[in-house]
ZAMARGU-4260 file (C-alpha; in steps of 0.2 Angstrom, whole numbers, plus 5000, padded with zeros to 4 digits):
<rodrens>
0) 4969/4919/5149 | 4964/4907/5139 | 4978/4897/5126 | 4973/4907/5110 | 4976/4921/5118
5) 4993/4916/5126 | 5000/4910/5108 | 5013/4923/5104 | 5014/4923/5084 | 5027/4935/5080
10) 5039/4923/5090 | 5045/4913/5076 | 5051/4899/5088 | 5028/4897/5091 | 5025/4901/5072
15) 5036/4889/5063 | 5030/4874/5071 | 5011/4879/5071 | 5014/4884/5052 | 5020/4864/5049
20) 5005/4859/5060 | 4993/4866/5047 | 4983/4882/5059 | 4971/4892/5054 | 4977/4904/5065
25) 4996/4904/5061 | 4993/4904/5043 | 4980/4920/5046 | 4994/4930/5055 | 5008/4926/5043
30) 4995/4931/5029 | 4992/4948/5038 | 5010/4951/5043 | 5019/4949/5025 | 5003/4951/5010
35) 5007/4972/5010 | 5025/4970/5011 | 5025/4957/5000 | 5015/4965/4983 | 5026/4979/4985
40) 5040/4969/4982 | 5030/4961/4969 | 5025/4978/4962 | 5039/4985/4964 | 5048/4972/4951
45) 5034/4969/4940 | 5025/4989/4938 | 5008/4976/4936 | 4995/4975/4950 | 4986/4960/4944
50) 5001/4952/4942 | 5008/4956/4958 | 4993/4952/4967 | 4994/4935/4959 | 5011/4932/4963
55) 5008/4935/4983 | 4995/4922/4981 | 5009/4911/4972 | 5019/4915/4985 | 5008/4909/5001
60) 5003/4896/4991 | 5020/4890/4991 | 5024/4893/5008 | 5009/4881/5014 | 5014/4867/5002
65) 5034/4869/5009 | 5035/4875/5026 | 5035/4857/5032 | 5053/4856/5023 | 5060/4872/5030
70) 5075/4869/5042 | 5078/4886/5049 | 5093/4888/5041 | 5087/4906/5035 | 5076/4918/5047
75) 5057/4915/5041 | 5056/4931/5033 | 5072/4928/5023 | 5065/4914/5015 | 5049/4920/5011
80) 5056/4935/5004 | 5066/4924/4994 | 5052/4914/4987 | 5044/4932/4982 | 5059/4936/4974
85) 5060/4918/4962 | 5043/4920/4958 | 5044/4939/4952 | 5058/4934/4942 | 5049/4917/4937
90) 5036/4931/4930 | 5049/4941/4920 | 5056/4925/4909 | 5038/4922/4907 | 5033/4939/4901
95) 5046/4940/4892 | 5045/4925/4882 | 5027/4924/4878 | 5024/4942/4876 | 5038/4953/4875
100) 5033/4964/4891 | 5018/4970/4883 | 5007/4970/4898 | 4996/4982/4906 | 5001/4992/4921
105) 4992/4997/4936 | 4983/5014/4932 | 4996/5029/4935 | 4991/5039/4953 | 4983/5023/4962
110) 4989/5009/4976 | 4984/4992/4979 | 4967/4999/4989 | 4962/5010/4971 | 4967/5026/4983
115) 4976/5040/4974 | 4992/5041/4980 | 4990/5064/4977 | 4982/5074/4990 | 4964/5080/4986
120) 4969/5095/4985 | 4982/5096/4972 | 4978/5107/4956 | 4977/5097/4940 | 4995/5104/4936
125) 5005/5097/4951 | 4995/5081/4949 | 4999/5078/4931 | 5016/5083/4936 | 5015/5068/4951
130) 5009/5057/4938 | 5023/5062/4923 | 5034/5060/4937 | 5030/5042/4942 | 5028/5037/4927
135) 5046/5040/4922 | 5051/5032/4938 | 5043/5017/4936 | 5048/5017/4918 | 5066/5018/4925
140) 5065/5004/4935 | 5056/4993/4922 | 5071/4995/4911 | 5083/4991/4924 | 5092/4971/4924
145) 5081/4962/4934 | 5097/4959/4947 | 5098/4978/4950 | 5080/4980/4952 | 5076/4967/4966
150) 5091/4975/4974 | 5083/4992/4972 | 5064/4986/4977 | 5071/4976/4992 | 5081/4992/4999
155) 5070/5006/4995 | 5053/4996/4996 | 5054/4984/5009 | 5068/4993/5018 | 5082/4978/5022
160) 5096/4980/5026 | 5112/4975/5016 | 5116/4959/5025 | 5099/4955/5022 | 5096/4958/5006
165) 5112/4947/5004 | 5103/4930/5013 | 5088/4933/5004 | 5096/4933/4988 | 5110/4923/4991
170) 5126/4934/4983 | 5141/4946/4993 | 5136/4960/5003 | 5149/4969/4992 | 5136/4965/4976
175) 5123/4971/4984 | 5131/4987/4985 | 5136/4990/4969 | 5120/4984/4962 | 5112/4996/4971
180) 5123/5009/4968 | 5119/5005/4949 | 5102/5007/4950 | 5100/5022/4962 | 5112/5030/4946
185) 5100/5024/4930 | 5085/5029/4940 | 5092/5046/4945 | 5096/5049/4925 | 5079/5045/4920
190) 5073/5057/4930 | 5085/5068/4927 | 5080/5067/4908 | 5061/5071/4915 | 5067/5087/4924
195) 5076/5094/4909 | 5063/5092/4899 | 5052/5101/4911 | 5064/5115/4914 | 5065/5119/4893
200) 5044/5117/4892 | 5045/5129/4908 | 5055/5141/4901 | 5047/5159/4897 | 5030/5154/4905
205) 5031/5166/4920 | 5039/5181/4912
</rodrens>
């Protein structure tokens, strides 16, 4: 076996120092591990694919240029999870500033790969319902305060944990909660709102 293949990367005791070292190789596995995870997180916040594909990009550029000065205090993944998070939110202040959040969102239906998130073999009904649907969702989440929604995209996108979500964005386990709890309740009336409407445009169709 040779030495490349004995290299176990998902250990982060062999990563770390390798990352600090400057290889190809560590750098190409971190990439692979944490680029989908981490525009979802950036999607998730922003609702804008260039932006969030630029952020990731932000985000690895920043880990290359600092992993020399990170001391382990945090698990690896906490702190680039963290970084993600300052630059989303780095984003928001800047769109918000210079243009008010006037920005264009990724198209309605599609992922990061231009795939439509519906089955083929939905009738154009129940797909312009998905889409209707996810548009009020997102349009939910965009309204929510940017501490709720990193809460929200970290929990429900990138599934951590409470404790976790606490490290990465350094406040009580208790906060977390209740911001959480905040934002599963704001999202749940917006699409309430959508399925009342739906329910009085529905009425009298079938009889």
């Amino acid at each position: 076996m040779s030495n490349k293949e004995s290299i176990d990367l998902s250990d982060e005791g062999t990563l770390i120092p390798l990352l600090k070292k400057g290889h190809e190789g560590a750098f190409g596995f971190l990439l692979k591990q944490y680029q989908s995870k981490l525009f979802g997180i950036a999607y998730g916040i922003t609702s804008d694919r260039e932006e969030s594909l630029d952020i990731v990009q932000e985000v690895f550029l920043k880990v290359s240029q600092h992993i020399g000065a990170f001391r382990g205090e945090s698990g690896l993944s906490t702190w680039i999870h963290r970084i993600t998070i300052n630059q989303c939110l780095n984003w928001q202040r800047r769109w918000k500033r210079r243009f008010g959040w006037r920005h264009q969102p990724l198209e309605d239906g599609k992922t990061d790969d231009n795939q439509e998130l519906m089955p083929k073999d939905y009738s154009p009904e129940a797909i312009y319902e998905q889409k209707e649907l996810e548009k009020m969702f997102r349009g939910g989440l965009k309204e929510l305060p940017k501490e709720a929604r990193a809460v929200f995209v970290l929990n429900e996108v990138e599934g951590l944990s409470y404790d976790e979500i606490a490290k990465v964005l350094k406040i009580k386990k208790g906060t977390v909660s209740s911001r959480l709890y905040y934002a599963r309740k704001k999202l749940r009336q917006s699409l309430e709102k959508y399925m009342d409407v739906e329910e009085v445009n529905g009425k009298g169709q079938d009889l």
